[in-house]
VOVO-196039 format. One line per 8 residues: their letters; for each residue x, y, z of N, C-alpha, C. Coordinates in steps of 0.2 Angstrom, whole numbers. Example, Ala and Ser with C-alpha at 12.3 -4.5 7.8 and 13.67 -1.06 7.14 Angstrom:
<dodos>
as> 66 -28 39 62 -22 39 66 -16 39  64 -11 35 68 -5 36 64 0 39
</dodos>
This chain:
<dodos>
xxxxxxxx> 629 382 262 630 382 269 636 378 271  640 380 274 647 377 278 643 372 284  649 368 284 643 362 288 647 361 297  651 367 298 656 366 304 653 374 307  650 373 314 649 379 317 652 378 322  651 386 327 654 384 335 645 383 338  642 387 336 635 385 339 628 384 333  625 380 336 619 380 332 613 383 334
xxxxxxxx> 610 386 330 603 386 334 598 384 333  593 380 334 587 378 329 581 381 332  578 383 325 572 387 327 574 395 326  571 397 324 571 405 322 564 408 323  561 405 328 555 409 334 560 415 336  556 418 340 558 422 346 564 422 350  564 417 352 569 413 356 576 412 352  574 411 347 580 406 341 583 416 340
xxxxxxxx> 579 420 336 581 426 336 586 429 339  583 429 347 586 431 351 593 431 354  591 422 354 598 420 355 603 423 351  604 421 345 608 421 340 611 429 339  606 435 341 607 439 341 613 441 346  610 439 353 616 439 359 623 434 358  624 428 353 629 425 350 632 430 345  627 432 342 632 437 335 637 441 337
xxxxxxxx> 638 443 345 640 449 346 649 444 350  647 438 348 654 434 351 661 433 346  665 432 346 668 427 341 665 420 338  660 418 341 659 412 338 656 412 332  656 407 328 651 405 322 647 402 323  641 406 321 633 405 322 629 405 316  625 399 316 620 398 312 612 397 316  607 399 311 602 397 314 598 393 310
xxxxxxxx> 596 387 310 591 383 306 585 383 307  581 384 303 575 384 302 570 381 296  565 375 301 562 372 296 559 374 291  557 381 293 549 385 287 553 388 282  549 390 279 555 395 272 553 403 276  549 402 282 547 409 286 550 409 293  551 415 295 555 418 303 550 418 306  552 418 313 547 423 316 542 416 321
xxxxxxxx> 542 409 319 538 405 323 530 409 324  528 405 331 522 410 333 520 416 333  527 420 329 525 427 328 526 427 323  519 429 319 517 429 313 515 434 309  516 439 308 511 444 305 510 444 295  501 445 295 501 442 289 499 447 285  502 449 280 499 457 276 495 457 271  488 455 273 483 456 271 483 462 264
xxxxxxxx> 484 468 266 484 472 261 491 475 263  496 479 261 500 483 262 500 487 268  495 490 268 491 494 273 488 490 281  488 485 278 483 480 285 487 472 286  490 474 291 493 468 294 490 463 299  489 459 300 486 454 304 491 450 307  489 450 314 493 448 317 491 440 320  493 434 315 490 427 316 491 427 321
xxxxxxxx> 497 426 324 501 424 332 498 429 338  507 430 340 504 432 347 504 442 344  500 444 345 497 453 343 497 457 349  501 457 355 499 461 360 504 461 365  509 465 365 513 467 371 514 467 377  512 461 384 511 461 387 514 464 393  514 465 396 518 468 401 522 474 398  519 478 395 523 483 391 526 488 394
xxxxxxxx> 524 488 399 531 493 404 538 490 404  538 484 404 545 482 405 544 477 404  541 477 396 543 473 392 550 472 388  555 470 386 563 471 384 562 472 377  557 470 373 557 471 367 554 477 365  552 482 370 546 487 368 555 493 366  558 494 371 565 497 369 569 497 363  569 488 359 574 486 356 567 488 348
xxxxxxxx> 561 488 351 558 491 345 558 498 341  558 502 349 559 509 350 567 513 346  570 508 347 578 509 343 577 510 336  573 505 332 574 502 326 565 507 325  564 511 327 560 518 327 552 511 323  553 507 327 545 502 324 540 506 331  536 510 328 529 510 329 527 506 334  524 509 343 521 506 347 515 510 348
xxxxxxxx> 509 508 349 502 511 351 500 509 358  502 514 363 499 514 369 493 515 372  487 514 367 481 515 371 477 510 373  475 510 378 472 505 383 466 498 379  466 492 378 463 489 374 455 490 372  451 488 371 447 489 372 442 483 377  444 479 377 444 474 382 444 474 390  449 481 390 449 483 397 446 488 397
xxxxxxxx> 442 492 394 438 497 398 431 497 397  428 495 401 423 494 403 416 498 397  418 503 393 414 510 391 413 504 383  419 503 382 419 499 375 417 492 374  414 488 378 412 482 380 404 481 380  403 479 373 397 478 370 392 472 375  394 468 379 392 462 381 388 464 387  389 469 389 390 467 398 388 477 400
xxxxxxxx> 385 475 405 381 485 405 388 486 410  389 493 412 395 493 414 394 490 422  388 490 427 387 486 432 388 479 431  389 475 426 390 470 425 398 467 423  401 474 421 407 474 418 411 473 426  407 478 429 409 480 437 411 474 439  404 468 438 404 463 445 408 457 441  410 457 432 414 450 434 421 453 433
xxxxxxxx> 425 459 433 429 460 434 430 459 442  426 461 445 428 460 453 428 451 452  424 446 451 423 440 452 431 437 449  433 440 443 441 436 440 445 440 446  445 443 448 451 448 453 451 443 458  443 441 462 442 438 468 445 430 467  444 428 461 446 422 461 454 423 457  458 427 456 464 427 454 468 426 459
xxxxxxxx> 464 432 466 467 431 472 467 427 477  463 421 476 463 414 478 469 411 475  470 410 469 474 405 468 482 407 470  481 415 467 488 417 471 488 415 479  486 416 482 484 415 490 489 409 491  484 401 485 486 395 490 491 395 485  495 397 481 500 397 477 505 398 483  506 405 483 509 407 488 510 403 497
xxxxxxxx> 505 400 498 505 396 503 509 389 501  511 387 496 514 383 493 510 377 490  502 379 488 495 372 488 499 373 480  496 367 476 497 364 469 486 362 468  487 359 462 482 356 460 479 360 454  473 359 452 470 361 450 467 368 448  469 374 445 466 381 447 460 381 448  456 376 443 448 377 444 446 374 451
xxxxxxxx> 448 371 454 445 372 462 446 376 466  449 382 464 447 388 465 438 391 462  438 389 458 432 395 455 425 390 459  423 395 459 416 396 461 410 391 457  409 384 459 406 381 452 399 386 451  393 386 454 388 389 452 387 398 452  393 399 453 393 408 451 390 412 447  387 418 445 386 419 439 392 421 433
xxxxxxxx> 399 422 436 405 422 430 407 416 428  406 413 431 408 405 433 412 402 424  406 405 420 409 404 412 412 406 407  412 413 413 418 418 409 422 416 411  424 414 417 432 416 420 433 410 415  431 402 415 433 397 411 434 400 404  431 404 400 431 407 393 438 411 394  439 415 399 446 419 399 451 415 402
xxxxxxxx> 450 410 405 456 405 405 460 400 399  452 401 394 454 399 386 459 403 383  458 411 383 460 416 380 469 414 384  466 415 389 476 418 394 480 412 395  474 405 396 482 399 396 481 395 390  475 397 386 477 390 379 472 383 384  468 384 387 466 378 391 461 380 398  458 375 397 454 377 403 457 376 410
xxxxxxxx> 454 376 415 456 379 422 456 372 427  452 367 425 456 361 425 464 358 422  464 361 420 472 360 415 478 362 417  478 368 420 482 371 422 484 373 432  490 373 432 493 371 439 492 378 441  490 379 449 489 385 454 496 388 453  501 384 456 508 385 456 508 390 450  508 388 442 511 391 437 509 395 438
xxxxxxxx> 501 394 439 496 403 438 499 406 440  501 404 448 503 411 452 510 413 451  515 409 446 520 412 443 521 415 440  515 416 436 516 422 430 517 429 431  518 433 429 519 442 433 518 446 425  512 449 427 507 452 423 508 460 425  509 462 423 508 472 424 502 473 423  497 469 418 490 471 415 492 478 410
xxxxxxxx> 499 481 410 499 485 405 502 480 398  496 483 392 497 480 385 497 485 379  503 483 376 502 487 369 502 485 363  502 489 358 502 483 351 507 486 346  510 484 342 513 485 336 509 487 332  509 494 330 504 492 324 504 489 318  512 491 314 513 485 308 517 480 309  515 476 314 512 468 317 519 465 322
xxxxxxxx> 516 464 327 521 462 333 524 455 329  522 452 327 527 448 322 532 451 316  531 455 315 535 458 308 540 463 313  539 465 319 542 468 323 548 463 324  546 458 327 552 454 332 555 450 324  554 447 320 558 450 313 561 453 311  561 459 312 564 464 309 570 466 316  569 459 320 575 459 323 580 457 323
xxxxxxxx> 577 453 317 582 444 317 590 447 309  595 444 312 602 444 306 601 439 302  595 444 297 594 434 293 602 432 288  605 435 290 611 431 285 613 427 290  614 425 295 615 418 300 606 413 300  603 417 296 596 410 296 596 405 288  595 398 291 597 396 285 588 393 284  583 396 278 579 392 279 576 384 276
xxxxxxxx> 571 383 277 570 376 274 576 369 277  577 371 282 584 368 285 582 362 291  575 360 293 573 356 296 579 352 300  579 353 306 585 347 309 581 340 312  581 337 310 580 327 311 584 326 316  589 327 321 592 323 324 598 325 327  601 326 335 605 329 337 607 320 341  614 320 339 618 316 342 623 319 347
xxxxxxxx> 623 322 353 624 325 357 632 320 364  630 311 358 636 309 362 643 309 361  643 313 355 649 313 349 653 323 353  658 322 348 661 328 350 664 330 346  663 335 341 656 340 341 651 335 340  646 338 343 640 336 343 639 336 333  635 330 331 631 331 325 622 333 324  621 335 319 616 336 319 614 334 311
xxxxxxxx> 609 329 309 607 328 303 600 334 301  601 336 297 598 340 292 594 340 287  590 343 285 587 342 279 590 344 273  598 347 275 603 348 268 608 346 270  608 340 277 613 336 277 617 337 285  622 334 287 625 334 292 629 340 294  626 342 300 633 349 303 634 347 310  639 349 311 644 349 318 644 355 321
xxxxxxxx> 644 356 327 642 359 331 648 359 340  649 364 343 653 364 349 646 364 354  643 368 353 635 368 357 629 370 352  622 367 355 619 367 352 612 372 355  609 376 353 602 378 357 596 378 352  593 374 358 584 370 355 580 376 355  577 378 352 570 382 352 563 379 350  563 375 350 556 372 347 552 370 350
xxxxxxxx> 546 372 351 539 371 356 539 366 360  537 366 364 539 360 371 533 354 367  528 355 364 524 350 361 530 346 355  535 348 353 538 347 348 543 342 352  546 344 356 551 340 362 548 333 364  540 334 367 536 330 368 535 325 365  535 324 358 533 320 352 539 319 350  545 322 354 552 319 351 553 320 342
xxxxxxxx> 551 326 341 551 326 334 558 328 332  564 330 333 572 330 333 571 324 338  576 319 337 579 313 340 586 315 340  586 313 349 591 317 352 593 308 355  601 307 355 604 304 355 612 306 361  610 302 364 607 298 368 600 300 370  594 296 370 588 302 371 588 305 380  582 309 378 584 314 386 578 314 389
xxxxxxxx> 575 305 391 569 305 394 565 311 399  570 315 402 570 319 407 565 324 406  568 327 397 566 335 394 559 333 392  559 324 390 550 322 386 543 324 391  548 322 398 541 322 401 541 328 406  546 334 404 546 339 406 542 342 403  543 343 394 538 345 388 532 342 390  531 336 390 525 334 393 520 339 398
xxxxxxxx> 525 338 402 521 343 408 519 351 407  522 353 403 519 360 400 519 359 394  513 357 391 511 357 385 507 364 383  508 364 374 503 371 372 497 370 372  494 375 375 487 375 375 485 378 368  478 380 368 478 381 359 475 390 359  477 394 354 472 400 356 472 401 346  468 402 345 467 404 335 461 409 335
xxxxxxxx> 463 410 327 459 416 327 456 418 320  450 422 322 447 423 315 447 430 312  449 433 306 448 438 304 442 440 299  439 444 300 434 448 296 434 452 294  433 455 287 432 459 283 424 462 284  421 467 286 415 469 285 415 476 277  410 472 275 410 477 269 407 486 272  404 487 275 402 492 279 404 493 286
xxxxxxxx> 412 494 285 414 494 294 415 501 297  411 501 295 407 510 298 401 509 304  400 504 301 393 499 305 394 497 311  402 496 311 404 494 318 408 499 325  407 499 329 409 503 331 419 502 332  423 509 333 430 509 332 431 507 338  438 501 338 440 500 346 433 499 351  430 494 350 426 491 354 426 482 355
xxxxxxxx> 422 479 361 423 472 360 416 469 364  417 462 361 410 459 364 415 453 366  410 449 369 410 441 370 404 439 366  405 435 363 396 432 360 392 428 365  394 426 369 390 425 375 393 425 382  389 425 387 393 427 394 390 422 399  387 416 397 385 410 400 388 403 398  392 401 394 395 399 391 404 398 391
xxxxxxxx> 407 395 392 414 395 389 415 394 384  412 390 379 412 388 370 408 398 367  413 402 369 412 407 367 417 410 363  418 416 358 423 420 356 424 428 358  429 429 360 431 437 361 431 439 355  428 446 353 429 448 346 433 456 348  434 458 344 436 464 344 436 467 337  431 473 339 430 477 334 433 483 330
xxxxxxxx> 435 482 323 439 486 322 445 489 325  451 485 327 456 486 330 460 493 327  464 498 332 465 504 328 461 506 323  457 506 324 450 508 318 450 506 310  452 500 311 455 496 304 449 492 301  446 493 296 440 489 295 440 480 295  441 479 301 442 474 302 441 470 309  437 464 309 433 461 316 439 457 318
xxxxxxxx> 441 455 323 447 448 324 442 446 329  443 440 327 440 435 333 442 431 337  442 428 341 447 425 346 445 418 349  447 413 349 444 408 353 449 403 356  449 402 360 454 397 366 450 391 369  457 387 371 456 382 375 453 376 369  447 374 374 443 367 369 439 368 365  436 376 367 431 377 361 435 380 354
xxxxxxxx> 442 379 357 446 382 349 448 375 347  450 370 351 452 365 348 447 360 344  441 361 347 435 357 345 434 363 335  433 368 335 434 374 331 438 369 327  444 371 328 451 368 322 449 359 320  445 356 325 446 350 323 441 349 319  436 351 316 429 353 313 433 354 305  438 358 305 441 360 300 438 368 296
xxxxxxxx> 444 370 290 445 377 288 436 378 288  437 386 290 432 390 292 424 391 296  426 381 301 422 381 306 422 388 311  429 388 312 427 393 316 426 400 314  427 403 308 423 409 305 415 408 304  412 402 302 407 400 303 404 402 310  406 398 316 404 402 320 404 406 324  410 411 322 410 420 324 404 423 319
xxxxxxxx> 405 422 312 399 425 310 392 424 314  390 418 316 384 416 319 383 420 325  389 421 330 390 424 335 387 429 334  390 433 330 390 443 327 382 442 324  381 438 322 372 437 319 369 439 326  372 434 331 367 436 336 366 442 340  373 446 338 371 453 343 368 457 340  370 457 332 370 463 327 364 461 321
xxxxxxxx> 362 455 323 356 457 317 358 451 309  353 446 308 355 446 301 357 447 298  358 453 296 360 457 288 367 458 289  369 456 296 377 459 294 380 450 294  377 444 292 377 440 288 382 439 282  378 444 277 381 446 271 385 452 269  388 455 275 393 459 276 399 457 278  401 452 281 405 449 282 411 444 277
xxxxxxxx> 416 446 276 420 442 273 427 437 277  427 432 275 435 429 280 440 431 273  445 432 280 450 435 279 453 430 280  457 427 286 462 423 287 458 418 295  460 414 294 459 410 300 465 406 301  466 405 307 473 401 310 471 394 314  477 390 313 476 382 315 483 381 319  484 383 324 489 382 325 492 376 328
xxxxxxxx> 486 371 330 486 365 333 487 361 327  487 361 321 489 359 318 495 359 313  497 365 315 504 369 312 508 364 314  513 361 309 516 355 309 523 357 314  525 363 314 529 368 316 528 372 323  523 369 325 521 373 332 518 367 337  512 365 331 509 359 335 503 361 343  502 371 342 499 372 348 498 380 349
xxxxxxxx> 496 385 353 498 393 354 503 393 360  502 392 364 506 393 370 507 389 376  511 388 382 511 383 384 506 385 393  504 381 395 503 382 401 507 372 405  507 375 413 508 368 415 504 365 418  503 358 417 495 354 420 498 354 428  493 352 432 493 352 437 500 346 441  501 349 446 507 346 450 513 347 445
xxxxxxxx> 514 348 439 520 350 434 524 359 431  523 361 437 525 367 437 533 367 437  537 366 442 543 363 440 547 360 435  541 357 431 544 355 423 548 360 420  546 367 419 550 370 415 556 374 416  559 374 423 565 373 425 570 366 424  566 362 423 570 354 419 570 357 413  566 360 410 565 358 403 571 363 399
xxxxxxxx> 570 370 405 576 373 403 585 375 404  583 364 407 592 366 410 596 364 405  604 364 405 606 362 398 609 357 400  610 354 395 614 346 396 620 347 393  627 345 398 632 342 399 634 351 395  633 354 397 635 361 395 636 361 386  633 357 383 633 358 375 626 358 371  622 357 376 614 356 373 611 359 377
xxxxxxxx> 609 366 373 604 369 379 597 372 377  591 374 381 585 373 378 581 382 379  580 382 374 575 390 376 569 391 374  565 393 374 558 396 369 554 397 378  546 400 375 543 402 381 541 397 386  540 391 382 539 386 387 545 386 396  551 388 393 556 388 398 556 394 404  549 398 403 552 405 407 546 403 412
xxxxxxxx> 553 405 419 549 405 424 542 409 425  544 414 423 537 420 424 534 424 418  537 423 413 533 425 407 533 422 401  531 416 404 528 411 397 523 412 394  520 408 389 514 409 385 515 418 382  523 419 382 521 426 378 527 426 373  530 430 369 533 432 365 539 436 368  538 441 374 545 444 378 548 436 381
xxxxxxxx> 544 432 384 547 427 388 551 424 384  548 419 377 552 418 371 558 423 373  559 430 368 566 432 370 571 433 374  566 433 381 570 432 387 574 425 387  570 420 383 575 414 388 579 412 381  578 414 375 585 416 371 592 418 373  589 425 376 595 427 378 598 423 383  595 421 390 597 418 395 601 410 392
xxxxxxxx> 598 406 386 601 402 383 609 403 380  607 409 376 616 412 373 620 414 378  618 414 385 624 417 389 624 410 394  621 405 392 624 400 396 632 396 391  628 397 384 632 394 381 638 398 378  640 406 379 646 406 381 649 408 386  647 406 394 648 402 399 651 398 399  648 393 397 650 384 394 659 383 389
xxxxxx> 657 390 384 663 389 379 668 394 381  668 396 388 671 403 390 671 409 384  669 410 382 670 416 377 664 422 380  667 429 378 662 434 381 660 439 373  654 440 375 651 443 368 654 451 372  652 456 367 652 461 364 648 466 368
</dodos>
């Protein structure tokens, strides 16, 4: 590896991709570093069999009508499945008889349109002083605010919620939304195993210390998870108290997940889902046989996932099995196999799933992703105003990074 760039990138998530790809198309000399010997960050797809992809990370398309990456898929002829989840249709929802599907789907509606309300009105705080404490949903909506922010509803700011912009249209890759946004990446500019320790950003070129040593740079872009910012894990010189407690203020929440193998997945039904309890937020989303794959995923957010991961390896299949006992009977006990289970709170490389912002710090992630002195600039999902916490967002503020920086170097890509 040559040790003299025009830019750098660190991180080869979403964001690191991205960028680099909208750099490739300039004059300048682009590398991207990367800690893991793997691409892709939080998008992860893990190939179980040849045949059966598992998607550790993020698995689902979210706004897939104008989503940007659903076209750049579509080019490169990867496989997109457009049928409705099973989670939204009311007929596939093992938990809940369809009158009940009815009343807490109206109760999230009715309380989403609250927070938009005072969002809109310009109120902050809390989102959970919206909900309704003695409700009968009352422990779903917190159970689905596991799933959607990584954190409960105390945790999260009125303001952010109501700046997210959801379509409610979702699709899926089949051979795995992470193998997807991979298959986007020019690995001949990724260098991996390349861990960056330290940007000295008062020098000119900038340096950056390495785990194969020292490279110099004209601009730099950060992609690394705002819990990683947070913890100061690259030491940035002069430091940039500013971005710590930006990171701070939109930290990852946590979302992991359980896969299962049933020896008899015929037993289950194709494209259906449960909650294993509906009184409760220490619950899990399962989802049965995904695309008709013999296979259970299970889901768990917020504190009942963190409490999960901190128990250690396969507390939390431990209790999805218990769950699934509960709807379906003992004997699918001993039909059950783990497959894979994820820790992402403990990923040394993430540190978390996705970010949401605590209350009063919704503004944080316009600091977080402003650039410094036009040579240090910041991307990943934590930065986007309205589609954070997903994988499009990630690539959106890639892009929006590599056109700031050549802005900054006057050069125009391709």
């Amino acid at each position: 590896m040559q040790d003299q760039f025009d830019v750098v990138v660190v991180g080869a998530g979403a964001a690191g991709i991205a960028a680099a790809a909208r750099l490739s198309r300039s004059p300048l000399s682009v590398v991207v570093l990367e800690g893991q010997g793997r691409i892709g960050g939080r998008a992860h797809t893990l190939l179980a069999r040849t045949d059966l992809p598992l998607d550790l990370g993020c698995g689902w398309l979210h706004s897939a009508d104008r989503n940007p990456l659903v076209p750049l898929f579509e080019r490169r002829d990867i496989p997109i499945d457009r049928s409705e989840p099973a989670w939204a249709r009311p007929e596939a929802n093992l938990s809940l008889t369809p009158e009940e599907g009815e009343s807490f789907g109206a109760a999230l509606a009715a309380f989403e349109a609250r927070l938009e309300a005072a969002a809109a009105e310009g109120g902050e705080g809390r989102a959970s002083a919206h909900l309704p404490g003695a409700g009968r949903w009352a422990p779903m909506i917190e159970a689905f605010s596991g799933y959607y922010n990584g954190a409960g509803l105390s945790q999260v700011s009125v303001q952010d919620y109501g700046a997210y912009e959801d379509t409610g249209v979702n699709w899926r890759a089949p051979e795995g939304y992470g193998a997807a946004i991979c298959a986007l990446a020019d690995r001949s500019l990724i260098v991996p195993h390349c861990a960056v320790l330290s940007i000295d950003h008062s020098r000119t070129p900038l340096v950056l210390e390495t785990a194969r040593g020292p490279v110099s740079a004209r601009a730099v872009v950060v992609t690394v998870s705002s819990d990683l910012i947070a913890r100061e894990s690259i030491r940035l010189t002069p430091g940039l108290p500013e971005k710590v407690d930006a990171a701070t203020g939109v930290p990852l929440g946590l979302a992991n997940k359980v896969f299962l193998s049933p020896t008899a997945p015929e037993a289950f039904g194709r494209e259906q889902h449960l909650w294993g309890r509906t009184d409760t937020p220490e619950t899990g989303s399962y989802y049965l046989r995904p695309l008709g794959r013999p296979i259970i995923e299970a889901f768990f957010g917020g504190a009942h996932a963190r409490a999960l991961e901190a128990e250690g390896p396969r507390a939390a299949a431990a209790f999805a099995i218990e769950e699934l006992v509960g709807h379906f009977g003992a004997g699918v006990r001993r039909q059950l196999k783990v497959m894979a289970e994820t820790g992402w709170a403990s990923d040394p490389w993430a540190l978390g799933a996705y970010s949401h912002a605590l209350p009063g710090c919704a503004p944080a992630r316009q600091v977080l992703a402003a650039p410094v002195e036009d040579r240090l600039f910041f991307a990943g999902e934590a930065t986007s105003k309205t589609a954070f916490s997903t994988a499009h967002g990630a690539w959106e503020s890639g892009l929006r990074a590599a056109d700031e920086v050549l802005l900054a170097l006057r050069v125009t890509a391709a």
